[in-house]
N, C-alpha and C positions, 0 to 999 in steps of 0.2 A: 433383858432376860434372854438368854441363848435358850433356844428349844433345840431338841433332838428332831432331826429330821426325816425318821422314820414315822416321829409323831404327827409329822408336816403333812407326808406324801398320806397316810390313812387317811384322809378328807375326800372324800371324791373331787368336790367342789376345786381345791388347788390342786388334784391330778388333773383335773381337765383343764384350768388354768395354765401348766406345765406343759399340755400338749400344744393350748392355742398359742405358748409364745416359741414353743421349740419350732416354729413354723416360720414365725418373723416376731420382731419387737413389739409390744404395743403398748399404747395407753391405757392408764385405770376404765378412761370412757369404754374403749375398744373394746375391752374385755368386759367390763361390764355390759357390753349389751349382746353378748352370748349366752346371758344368766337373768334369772328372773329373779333377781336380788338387785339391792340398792350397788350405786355407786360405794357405799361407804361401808356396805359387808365386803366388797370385792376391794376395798383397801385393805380392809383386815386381812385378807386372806391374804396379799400381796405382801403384805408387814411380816406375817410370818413364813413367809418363803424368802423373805428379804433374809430375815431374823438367820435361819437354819443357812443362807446363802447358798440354797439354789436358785432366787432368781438376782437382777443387777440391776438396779434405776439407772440410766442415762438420760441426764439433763440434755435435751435438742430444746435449744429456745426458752421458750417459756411452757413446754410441755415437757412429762418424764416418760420415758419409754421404758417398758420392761423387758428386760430376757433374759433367756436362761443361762445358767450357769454350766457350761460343758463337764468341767473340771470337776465340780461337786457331784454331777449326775455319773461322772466316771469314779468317782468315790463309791457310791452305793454300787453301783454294778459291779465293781473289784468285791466288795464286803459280799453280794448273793452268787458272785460265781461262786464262789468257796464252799455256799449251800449248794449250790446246780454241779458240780463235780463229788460230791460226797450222797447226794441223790443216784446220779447215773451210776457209783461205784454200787450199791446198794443194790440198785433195778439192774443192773449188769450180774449179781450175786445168784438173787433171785430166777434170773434167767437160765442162767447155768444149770442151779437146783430144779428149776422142773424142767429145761432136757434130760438132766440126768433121770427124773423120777418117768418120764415119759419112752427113755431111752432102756430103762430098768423094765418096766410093764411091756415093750415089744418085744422084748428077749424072752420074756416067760411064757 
């Protein structure tokens, strides 16, 4: 089952997940003992960040390491810049409109 990864990232639980491995790789263990959840809720949550492919298992040995996916996290920040320029076009609007209305009242 492919999930949408916006549905991913609304967890707290896998944002902070997201942060601890944008840091270095780690283990399900590793991560799981940042969280006062089982080993095996901190699979799930790994499973669907695997799923949406922002994070990447690497098999080292007989352990799996997790980490991020640069490339898919450079997907979403492509997708909200598009909102963060049509925001500041807005709030750039706005600003204009009250110098002018502030600009109009010191004249009178």
């Amino acid at each position: 089952m492919r999930r949408d990864v916006f549905q991913a990232i609304a967890d707290p639980t896998r944002r902070a997940i997201i942060l601890l491995i944008a840091v270095q790789a780690m283990t399900p263990n590793a991560i799981a003992a940042h969280f006062d959840m089982s080993r095996q809720a901190v699979s799930k949550h790994l499973q669907i960040l695997s799923e949406c492919e922002l994070v990447q298992p690497q098999q080292q040995g007989r352990e799996i390491y997790y980490e991020l996916n640069g490339t898919k996290m450079q997907e979403i920040e492509k997708w909200l810049e598009e909102f963060k320029r049509l925001w500041e076009k807005k709030f750039n609007q706005l600003d204009q409109l009250l110098l002018t209305i502030k600009n109009q009242k010191n004249e009178k």
